[in-house]
Kinemage of the C-alpha trace (Angstrom):
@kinemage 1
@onewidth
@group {chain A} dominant
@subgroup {mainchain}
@vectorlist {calphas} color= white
{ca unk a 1} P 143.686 130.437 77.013
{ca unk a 2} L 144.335 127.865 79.676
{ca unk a 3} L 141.587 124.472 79.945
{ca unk a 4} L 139.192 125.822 82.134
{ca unk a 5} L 138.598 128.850 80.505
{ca unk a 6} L 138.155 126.821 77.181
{ca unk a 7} L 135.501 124.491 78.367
{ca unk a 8} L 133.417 126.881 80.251
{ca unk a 9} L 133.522 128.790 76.872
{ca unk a 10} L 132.428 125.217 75.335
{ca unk a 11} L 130.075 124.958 77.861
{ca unk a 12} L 128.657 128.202 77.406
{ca unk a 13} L 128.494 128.165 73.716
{ca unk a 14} L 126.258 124.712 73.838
{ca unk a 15} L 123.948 126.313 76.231
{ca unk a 16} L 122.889 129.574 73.856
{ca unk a 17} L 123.368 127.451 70.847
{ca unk a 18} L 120.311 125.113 72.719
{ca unk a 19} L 118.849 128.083 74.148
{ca unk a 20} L 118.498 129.781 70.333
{ca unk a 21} L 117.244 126.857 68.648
{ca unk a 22} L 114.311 126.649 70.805
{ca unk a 23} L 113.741 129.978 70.424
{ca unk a 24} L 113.455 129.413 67.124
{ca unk a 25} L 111.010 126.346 67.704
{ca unk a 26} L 108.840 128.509 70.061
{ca unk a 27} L 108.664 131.213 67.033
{ca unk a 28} L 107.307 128.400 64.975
{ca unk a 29} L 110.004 126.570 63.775
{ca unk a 30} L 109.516 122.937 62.918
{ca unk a 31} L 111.948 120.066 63.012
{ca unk a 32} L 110.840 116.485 60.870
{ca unk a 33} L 112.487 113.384 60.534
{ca unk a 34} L 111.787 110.749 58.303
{ca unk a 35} L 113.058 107.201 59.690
{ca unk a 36} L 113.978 104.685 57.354
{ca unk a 37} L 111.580 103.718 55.262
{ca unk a 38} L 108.525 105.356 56.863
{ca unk a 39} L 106.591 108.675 56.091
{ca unk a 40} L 107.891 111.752 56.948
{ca unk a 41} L 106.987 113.225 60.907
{ca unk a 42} L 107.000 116.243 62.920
{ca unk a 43} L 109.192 115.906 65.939
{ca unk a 44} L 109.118 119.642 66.665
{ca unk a 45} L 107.949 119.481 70.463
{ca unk a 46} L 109.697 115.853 70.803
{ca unk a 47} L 113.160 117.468 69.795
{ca unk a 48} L 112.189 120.777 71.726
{ca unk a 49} L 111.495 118.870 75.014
{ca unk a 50} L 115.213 117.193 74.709
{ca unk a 51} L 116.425 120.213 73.568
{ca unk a 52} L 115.121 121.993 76.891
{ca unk a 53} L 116.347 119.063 79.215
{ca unk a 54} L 120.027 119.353 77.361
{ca unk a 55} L 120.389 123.241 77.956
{ca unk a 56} L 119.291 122.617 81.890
{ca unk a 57} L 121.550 120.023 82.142
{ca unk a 58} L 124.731 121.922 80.732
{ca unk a 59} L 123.629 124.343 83.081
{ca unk a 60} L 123.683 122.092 86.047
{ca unk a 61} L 126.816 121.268 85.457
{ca unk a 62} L 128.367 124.463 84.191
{ca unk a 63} L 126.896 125.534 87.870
{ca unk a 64} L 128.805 122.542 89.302
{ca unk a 65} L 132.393 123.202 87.877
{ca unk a 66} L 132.183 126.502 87.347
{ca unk a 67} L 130.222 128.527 90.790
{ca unk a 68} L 132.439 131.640 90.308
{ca unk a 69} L 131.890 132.201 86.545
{ca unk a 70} L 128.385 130.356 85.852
{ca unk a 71} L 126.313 133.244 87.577
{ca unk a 72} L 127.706 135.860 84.574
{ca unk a 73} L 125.457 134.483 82.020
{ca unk a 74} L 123.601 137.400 82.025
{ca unk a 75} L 124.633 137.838 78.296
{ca unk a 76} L 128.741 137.695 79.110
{ca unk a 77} L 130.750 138.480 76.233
{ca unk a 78} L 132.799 134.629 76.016
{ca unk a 79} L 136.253 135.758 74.257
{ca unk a 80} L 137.584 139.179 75.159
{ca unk a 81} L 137.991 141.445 72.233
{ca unk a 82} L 141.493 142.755 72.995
């Protein structure tokens, strides 16, 4: 495959990797973090919300470099099966 078709497929992938994760967060998933030498928190909706700006902004960009392939994320198959 030549460059551009590699990092739209990069680009894509990172997008519905994001996109599934916070489905799984909105289906009551729950993300925690324990900085060093303090308690244990939930971070869900902190890491959801970053999450969420992420995915928009791979999609802004996927938009920018990529007009004539971006709009097929419909559910596009990313690597042909032949």
């Amino acid at each position: 495959m030549n460059h551009r078709v590699n990092h739209y497929i990069e680009i894509t992938s990172r997008i519905r990797s994001g996109r599934r994760f916070c489905e799984f967060i909105a289906s009551g998933g729950t993300v925690w973090d324990q900085p060093a030498g303090s308690p244990w928190r939930n971070v869900t909706i902190e890491v959801m919300e970053r999450e969420r700006r992420n995915v928009e902004e791979l999609e802004r960009i996927r938009l920018r470099l990529y007009p004539d392939l971006a709009a097929e994320d419909v559910s596009p198959p990313l690597y042909n099966s032949h």
